[in-house]
C-alpha positions as semicolon CSV with decimal commas, in nm:
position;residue;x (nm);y (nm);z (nm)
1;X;-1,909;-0,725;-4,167
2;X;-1,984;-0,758;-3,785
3;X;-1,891;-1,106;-3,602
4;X;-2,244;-1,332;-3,518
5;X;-2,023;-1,393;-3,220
6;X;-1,932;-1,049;-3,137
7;X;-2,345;-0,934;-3,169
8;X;-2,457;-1,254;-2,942
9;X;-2,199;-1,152;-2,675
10;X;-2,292;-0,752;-2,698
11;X;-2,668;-0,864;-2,643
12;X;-2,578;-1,104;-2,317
13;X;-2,422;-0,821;-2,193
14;X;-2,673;-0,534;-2,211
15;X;-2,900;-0,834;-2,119
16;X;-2,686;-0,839;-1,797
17;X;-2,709;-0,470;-1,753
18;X;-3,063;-0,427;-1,763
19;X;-3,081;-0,722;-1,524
20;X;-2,900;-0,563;-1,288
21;X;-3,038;-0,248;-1,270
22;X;-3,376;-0,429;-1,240
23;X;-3,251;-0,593;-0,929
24;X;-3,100;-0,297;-0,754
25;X;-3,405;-0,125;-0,875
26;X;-3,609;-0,404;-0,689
27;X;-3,342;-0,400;-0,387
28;X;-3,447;-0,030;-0,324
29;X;-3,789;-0,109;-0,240
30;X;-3,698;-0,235;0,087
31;X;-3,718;0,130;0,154
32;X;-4,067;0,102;0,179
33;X;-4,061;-0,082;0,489
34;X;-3,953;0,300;0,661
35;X;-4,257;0,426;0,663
36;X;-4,422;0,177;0,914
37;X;-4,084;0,172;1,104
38;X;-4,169;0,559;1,128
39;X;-4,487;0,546;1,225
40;X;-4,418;0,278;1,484
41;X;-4,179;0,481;1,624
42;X;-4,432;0,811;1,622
43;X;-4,671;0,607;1,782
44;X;-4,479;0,446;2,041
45;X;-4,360;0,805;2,149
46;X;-4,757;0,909;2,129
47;X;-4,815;0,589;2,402
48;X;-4,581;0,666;2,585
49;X;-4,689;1,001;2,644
50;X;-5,049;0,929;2,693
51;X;-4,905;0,636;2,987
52;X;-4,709;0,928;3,130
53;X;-4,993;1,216;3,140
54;X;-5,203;0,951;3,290
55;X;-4,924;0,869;3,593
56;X;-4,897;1,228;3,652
57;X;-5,289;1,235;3,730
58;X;-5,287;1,018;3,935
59;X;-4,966;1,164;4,118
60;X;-5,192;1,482;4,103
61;X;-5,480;1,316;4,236
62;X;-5,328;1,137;4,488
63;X;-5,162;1,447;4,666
64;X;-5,492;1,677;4,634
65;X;-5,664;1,330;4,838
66;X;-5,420;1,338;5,082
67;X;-5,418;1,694;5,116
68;X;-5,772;1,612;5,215
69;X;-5,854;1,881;4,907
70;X;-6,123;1,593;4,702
71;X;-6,303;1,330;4,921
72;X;-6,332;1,133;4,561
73;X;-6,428;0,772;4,774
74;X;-6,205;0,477;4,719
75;X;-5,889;0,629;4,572
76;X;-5,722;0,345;4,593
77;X;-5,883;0,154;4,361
78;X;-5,908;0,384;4,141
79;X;-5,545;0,500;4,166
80;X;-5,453;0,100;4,086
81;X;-5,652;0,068;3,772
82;X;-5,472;0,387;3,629
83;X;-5,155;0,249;3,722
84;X;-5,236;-0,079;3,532
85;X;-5,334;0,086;3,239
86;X;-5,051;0,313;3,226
87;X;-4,798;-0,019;3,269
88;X;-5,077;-0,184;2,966
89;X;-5,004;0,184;2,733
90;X;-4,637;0,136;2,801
91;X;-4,654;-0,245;2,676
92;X;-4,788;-0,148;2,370
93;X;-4,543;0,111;2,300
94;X;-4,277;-0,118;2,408
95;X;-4,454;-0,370;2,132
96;X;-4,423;-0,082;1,856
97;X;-4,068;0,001;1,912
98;X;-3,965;-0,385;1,895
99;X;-4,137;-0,411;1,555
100;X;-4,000;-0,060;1,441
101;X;-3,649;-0,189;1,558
102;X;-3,695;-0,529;1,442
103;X;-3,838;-0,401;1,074
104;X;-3,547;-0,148;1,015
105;X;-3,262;-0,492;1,115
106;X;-3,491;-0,721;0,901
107;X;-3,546;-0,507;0,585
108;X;-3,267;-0,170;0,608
109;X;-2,946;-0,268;0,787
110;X;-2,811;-0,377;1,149
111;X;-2,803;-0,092;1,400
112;X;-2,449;-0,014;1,476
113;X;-2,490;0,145;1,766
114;X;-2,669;-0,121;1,910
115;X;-2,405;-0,401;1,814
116;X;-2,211;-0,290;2,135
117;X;-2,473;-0,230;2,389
118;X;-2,554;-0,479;2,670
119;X;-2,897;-0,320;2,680
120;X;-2,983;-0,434;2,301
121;X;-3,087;-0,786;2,392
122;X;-3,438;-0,775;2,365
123;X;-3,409;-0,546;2,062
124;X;-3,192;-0,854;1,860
125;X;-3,374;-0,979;1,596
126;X;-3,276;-1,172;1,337
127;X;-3,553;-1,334;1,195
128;X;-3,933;-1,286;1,117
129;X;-3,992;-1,557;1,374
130;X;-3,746;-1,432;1,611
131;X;-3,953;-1,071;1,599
132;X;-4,319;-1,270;1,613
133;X;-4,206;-1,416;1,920
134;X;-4,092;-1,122;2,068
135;X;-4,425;-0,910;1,963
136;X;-4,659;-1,196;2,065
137;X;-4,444;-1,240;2,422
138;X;-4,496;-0,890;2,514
139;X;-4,854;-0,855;2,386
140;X;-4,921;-1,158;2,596
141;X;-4,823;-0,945;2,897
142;X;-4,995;-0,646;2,798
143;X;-5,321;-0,877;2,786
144;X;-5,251;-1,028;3,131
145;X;-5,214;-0,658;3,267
146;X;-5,535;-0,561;3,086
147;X;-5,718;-0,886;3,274
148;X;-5,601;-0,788;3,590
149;X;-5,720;-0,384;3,549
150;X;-6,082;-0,552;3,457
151;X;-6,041;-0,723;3,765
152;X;-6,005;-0,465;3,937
153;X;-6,262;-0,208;3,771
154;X;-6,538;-0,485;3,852
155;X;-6,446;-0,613;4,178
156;X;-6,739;-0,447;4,343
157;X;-6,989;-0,692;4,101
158;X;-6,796;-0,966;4,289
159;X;-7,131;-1,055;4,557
160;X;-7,149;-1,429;4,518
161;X;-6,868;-1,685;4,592
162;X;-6,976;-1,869;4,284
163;X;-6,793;-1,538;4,139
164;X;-6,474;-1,580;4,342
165;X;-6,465;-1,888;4,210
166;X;-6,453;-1,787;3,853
167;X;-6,216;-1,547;3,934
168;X;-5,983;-1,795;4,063
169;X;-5,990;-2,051;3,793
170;X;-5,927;-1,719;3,575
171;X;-5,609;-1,625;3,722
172;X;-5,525;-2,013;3,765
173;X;-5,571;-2,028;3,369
174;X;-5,344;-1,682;3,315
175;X;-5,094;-1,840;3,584
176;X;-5,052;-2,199;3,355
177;X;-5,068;-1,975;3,034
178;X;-4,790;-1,796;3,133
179;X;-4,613;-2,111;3,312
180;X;-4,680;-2,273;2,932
181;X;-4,536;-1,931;2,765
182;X;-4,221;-1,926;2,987
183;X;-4,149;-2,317;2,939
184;X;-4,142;-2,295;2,536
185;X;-3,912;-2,011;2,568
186;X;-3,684;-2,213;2,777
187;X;-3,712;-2,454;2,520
188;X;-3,630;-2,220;2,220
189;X;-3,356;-2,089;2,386
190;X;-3,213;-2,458;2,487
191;X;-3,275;-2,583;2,112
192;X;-3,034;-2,360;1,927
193;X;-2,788;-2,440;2,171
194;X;-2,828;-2,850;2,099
195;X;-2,825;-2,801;1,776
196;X;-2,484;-2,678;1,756
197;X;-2,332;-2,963;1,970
C-alpha cells in the first residue's frame, strides 16, 4: 500500500514541473518583441536611404545650376528645404533604431558588443522610461527641424510684418521649449547622482 505522504509529495512535484515549464513557456514570448525590433531596423535602413537619395539630388541639382545647365530660379531655397528634410528623414530613422536597440536590451538581452564601445551612450537603455525619453528627445528635434523647413517653404507668404511677428514669437516659443527640454534633462541626469549620496 502506497504512503498518503509519498502521493502528496509526488503531486507537489509534477505540480512544480508543470509550473515551470509554464513559466519558461511564458519567458519565451519575449521573443515576440523581434519582430518590431526587425522592422524598426528595416525601416530605419529604408529612411535612411530615402534621406540619402534625396542629398544626392540636390548634390545633382546643385552642380547642373552651377554648370549653368537648369536656370530652376531660387535654388537656394529650394536646396535648404531638401537639406532639412533629409536631416528630419534621418531623425526619424535615428528614432527607429533607438527603439529597435532599446526593445532588443529591454525584452532579449544586453548587446555585448556594445558594453565596450564609447559610442553606445545614447543607445543605453535601461528602462521603459529611460527609452521614452530618449524617443520623445529626438522626435522633439525632428519636429523643430520640420518647423523650420515650413518656414522656409512659406517664406515668400511672409508680406506683412504682422507675419514676422508671428514668426518670431514662433521660434521664441521653439527656443524656450527646447531651453525647458534641455533644463529637465540636466535635472534627470543630476537626480540619480543625489540620490546616491
Amino acid at each position: 500500500m502506497s504512503n498518503p505522504q509519498d502521493q502528496g509529495g509526488g503531486q507537489k512535484a509534477r505540480g512544480r514541473r508543470v509550473e515551470r515549464g509554464f513559466e519558461k513557456r511564458l519567458w519565451d514570448t519575449r521573443f515576440i518583441v523581434l519582430l518590431p525590433i526587425i522592422f524598426s531596423l528595416v525601416g530605419a535602413l529604408v529612411m535612411f536611404i530615402i534621406g540619402s537619395v534625396d542629398v544626392v539630388r540636390v548634390v545633382i541639382d546643385s552642380i547642373a545650376y552651377a554648370a549653368g545647365a537648369t536656370g530652376d530660379g531660387d535654388l537656394h531655397t529650394r536646396v535648404i528645404i531638401e537639406i532639412i528634410g533629409a536631416v528630419d528623414i534621418y531623425l526619424i530613422a535615428i528614432v527607429l533604431l533607438i527603439f529597435s536597440f532599446g526593445l532588443y536590451t529591454l525584452f532579449i538581452s544586453r548587446i555585448d558588443e556594445a558594453e565596450g564601445s564609447e559610442t553606445s551612450g545614447i543607445l543605453e537603455i535601461h528602462s521603459l522610461d529611460s527609452l521614452k525619453d530618449k524617443l520623445s528627445q529626438v522626435l522633439i528635434m525632428a519636429l523643430v527641424i520640420k518647423f523650420f523647413q515650413m518656414i522656409f517653404s512659406m517664406y515668400e507668404s511672409f508680406t506683412s510684418p504682422l507675419d514676422m511677428v508671428y514668426l518670431a514669437l514662433s521660434i521664441l516659443g521653439l527656443a524656450l521649449a527646447l531651453f525647458f527640454l534641455h533644463k529637465t534633462k540636466g535635472q534627470a541626469k543630476a537626480g540619480p547622482k543625489g540620490n546616491q549620496e
